[in-house]
C-alpha positions as CSV (number, residue, x, y, z in Angstrom):
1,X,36.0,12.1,-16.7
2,X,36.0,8.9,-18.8
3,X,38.4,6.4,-18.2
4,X,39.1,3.2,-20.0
5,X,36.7,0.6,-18.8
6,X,37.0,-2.5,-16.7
7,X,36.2,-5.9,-18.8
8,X,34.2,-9.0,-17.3
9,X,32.2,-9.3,-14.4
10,X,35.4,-10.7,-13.0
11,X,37.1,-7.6,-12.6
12,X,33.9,-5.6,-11.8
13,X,34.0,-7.9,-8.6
14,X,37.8,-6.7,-8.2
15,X,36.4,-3.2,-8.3
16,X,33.3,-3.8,-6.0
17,X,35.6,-5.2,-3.1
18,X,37.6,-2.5,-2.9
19,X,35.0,0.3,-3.5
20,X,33.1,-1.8,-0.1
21,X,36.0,-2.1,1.2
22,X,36.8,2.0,1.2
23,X,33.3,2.3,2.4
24,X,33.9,0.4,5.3
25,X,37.0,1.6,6.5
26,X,35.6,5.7,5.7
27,X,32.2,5.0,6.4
28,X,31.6,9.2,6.0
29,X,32.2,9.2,2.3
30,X,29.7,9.0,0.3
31,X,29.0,6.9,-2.7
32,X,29.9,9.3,-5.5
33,X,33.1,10.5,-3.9
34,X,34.3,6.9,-3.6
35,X,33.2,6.3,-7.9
36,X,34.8,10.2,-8.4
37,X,37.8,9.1,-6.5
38,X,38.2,5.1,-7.8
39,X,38.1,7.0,-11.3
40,X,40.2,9.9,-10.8
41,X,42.9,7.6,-9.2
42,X,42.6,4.7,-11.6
43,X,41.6,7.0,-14.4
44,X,39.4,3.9,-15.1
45,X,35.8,4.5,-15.3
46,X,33.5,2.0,-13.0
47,X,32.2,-0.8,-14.2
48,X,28.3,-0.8,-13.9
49,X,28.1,-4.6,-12.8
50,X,30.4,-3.1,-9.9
51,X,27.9,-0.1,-8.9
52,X,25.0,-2.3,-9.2
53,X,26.7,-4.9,-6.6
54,X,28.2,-2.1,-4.4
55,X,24.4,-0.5,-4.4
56,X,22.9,-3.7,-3.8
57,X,25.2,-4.9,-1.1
58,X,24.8,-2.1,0.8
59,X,20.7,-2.0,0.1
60,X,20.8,-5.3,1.8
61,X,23.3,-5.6,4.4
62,X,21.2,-6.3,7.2
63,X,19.6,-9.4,5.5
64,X,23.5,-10.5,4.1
65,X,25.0,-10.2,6.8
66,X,22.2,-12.2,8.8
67,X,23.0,-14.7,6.4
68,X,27.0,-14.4,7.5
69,X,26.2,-14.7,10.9
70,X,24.2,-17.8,10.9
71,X,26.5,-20.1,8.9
72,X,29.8,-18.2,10.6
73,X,29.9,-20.3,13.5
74,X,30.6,-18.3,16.5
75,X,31.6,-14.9,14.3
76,X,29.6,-12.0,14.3
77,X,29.5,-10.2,10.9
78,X,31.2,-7.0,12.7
79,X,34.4,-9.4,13.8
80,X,35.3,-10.1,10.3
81,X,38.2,-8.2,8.7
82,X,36.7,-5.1,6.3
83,X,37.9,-6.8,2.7
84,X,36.7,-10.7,4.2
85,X,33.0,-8.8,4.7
86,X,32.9,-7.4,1.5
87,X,34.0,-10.8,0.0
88,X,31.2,-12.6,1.3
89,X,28.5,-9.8,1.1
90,X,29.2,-9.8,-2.8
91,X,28.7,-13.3,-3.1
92,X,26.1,-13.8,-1.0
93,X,24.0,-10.9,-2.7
94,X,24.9,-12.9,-6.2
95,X,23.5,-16.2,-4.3
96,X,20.6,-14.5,-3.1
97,X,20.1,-12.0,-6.1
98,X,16.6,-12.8,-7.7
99,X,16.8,-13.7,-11.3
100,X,20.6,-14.1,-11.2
101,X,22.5,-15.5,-13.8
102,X,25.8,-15.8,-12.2
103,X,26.1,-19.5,-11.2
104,X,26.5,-20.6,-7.5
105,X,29.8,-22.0,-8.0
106,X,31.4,-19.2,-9.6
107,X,30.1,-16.6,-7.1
108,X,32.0,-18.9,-4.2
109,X,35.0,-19.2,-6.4
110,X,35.1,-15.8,-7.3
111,X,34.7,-14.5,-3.4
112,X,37.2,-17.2,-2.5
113,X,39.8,-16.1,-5.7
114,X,39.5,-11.9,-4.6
115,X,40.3,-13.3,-0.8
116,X,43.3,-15.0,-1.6
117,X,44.5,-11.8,-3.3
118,X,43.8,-9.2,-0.7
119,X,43.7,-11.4,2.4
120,X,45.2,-14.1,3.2
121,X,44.9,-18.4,2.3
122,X,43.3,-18.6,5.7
123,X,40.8,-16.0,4.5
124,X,40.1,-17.8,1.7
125,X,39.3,-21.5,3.7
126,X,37.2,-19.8,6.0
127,X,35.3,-17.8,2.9
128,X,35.1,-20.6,1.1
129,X,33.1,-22.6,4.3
130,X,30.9,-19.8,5.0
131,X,29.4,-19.6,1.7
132,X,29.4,-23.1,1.0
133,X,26.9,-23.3,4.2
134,X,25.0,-20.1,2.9
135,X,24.1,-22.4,-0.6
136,X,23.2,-25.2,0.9
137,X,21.0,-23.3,3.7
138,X,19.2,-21.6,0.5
139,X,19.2,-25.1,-1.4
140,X,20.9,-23.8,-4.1
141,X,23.8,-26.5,-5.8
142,X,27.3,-25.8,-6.1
């Protein structure tokens, strides 16, 4: 099935959260149901930056969500709200992501924007301070 397509990493980000997000919450779906089932009720198709940062995230969840823990101040990965995880696990794997191109500020902004859609303001402060300790613990600038 081929749907229209998503434009802009933006909305690929959009699509990432919730495909993580759907993972999380039916963890005994796989992969390809949740892209055949995103497309089918969307009737969009999905975006590759999305599949590469839904593959990646969950490639390297162990060492992002290491990275959560630390700078989450008394909050184990595993006590964060499903869409608030998925939030920071994309833009931690963008800070962390060899060779990236997507700029530290706009992978904080962009985490912080999709939580103040599907969570909630609060979500977004305490996004926002997370990640802002995960840059400055890898030394990169905002």
């Amino acid at each position: 099935m081929s749907g229209r397509a998503v434009s802009g990493r933006r909305d690929a980000r959009r699509v990432a959260l919730v495909l993580l997000y759907q993972h999380a919450v039916t963890p005994e779906r796989g992969l390809a149901e949740l892209y055949d089932r995103y497309r089918t009720d969307t009737r969009v198709d999905v975006p590759a930056y999305a599949v590469a940062l839904v593959e990646g995230v969950l490639a390297d969840a162990g060492r992002l969500d290491a990275l959560i823990t630390a700078h989450a101040h008394g909050w184990d990965v595993e006590r964060i709200a499903p869409i608030e995880r998925a939030a920071l696990r994309i833009a931690v794997y963008e800070l962390t992501l060899a060779g990236s191109d997507v700029p530290v500020s706009v992978a904080i902004d962009e985490a912080v924007r999709l939580s103040k859609r599907y969570a909630s303001p609060e979500a977004a402060v305490f996004i926002n301070g997370i990640l802002g300790a995960v840059a400055r613990a890898l030394g990169v600038g905002r």
